[in-house]
Steps between C-alpha positions, in 0.01 A plus 500: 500500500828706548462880578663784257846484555507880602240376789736251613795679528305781665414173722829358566668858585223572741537182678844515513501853650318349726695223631758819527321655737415204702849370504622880628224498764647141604824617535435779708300331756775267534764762511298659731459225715848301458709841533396725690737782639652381802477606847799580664705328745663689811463793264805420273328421183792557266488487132754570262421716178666341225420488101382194425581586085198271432428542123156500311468611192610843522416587812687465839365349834663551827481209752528609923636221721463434877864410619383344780268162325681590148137565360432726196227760671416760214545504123463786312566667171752754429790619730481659822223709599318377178530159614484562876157723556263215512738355763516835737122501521476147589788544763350750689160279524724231612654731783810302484819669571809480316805590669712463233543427087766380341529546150818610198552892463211572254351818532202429433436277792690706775293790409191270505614357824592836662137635407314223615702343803693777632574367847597153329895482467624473124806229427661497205598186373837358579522244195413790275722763640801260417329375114530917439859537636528180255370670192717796565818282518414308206387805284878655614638133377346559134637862480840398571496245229391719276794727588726255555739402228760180417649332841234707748228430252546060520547539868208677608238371232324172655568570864125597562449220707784506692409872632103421554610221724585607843850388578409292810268242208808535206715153437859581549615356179282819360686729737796557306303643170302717736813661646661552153194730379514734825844559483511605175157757548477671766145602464391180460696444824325745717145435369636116608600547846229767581225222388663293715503716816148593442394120566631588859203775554262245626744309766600856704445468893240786526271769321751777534815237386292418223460872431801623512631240289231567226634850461856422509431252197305810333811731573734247372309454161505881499812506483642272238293761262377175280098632400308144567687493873367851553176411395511146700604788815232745431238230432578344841511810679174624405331159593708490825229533730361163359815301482566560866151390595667175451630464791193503710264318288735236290232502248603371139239425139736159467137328560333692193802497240396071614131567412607723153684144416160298585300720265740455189475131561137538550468732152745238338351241572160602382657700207299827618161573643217656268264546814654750728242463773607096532877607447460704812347250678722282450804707644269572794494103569828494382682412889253214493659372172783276420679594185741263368765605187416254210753435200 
């Protein structure tokens, strides 16, 4: 004899609450177990703090990654200190200690950083140092179009690629078209060359070459009086401190923008996750996966 079919759905939702539980107390015994924080080694345990702009739903989790075995250490929701204060408590338990973090120049994490670690050594991001200088160039590209008018206005308009693309990588049948636009704007032409020059930061013989050549790029933006150069100068001056650590710890977040890649394949492939607690373990075991593009 079937039950009142109020009585079995009142059934069926408690057992499957149930198997919800169980499955979350399965996972965390295994996360427990499988990744644990790790100890140290010769007391340079160096992670880089890098958005992992993992989406679910509406909400935003934050992935940590250990440079040093490429292994996603600490997930977390929201951005910075939201996401991170789980992950300081856990830290100190650990004792490790971090010498240094590299990470872009968010805010959010360098004041979380500075807080939390503040005898660990902060290095901004060299691949998103030059993506900015990028975005300034190209957002001076589209204003000049817009400006620009008849002969000025054919030459300049499709030449974004051809300034993105640092001259050393550009064919030379593409060099011609690129020389055309610059001599005809000379804006354009200084926000060129100085995105050039600022590639040369990073290859400087010292700290104090290094330095001095960071503010002589800022003083030379200055001075061509364009507003998204004088922002790129001020924005580099006030994170100075950072881009100079560079030279002592050659740290870089290269490995995690490869791990942000792995979890769009892994969300793509699986068209979204609808259990959050699985979706996390899953980017926890993600350095033991191999994820292959299909289609």
């Amino acid at each position: 004899m079937l039950k009142p079919r109020s009585t079995r759905r009142r059934r069926w939702g408690y057992e499957r609450a149930k198997d919800k539980i169980l499955a979350q107390d399965c996972i965390d015994a295994y996360r427990q177990k499988q990744f644990r924080p790790a100890k140290p080694r010769n007391q340079k345990d160096v992670k880089p703090l890098k958005p992992a702009a993992i989406a679910y739903y509406e909400q935003r989790l934050d992935a940590l990654l250990d440079l040093e075995t490429g292994r996603i250490v600490w997930v977390g929701h929201g951005r910075g200190q939201a996401a991170l204060g789980k992950f300081w408590r856990r830290l100190r338990l650990s004792r490790a200690k971090i010498q240094a973090v590299a990470m872009d120049m968010s805010g959010a994490y360098w004041a979380a950083v500075l807080e939390h670690l503040p005898g660990a050594a902060v290095v901004f991001d060299r691949f998103h140092i030059t993506k900015l200088m990028n975005e300034k160039l190209d957002e001076l590209r589209r204003v000049r179009v817009r400006e620009a008018t008849g002969t000025m206005r054919q030459t300049i308009k499709g030449t974004r690629y051809l300034l993105l693309t640092r001259a050393a990588n550009l064919e030379q049948e593409k060099l011609p078209k690129l020389e055309d636009a610059l001599k005809l704007n000379h804006p354009l032409s200084q926000a060129y060359y100085l995105k050039e020059e600022l590639g040369l930061l990073w290859e400087q013989p010292s700290r104090v070459a290094m330095e001095d050549f960071l503010r002589q790029w800022c003083a030379r933006a200055m001075e061509t009086g364009i507003a998204l150069l004088r922002q790129m100068a001020k924005t580099l001056l006030l994170h100075a401190s950072g881009i100079l650590s560079w030279w002592e710890h050659r740290l870089s977040s290269g490995k995690m923008e490869g791990v942000n890649n792995k979890i769009k394949t892994l969300t793509r492939q699986a068209y979204g996750y609808r259990d959050e607690a699985f979706f996390i373990l899953k980017l926890l075991a993600l350095h033991q996966a191999r994820i292959k593009l299909l289609g």
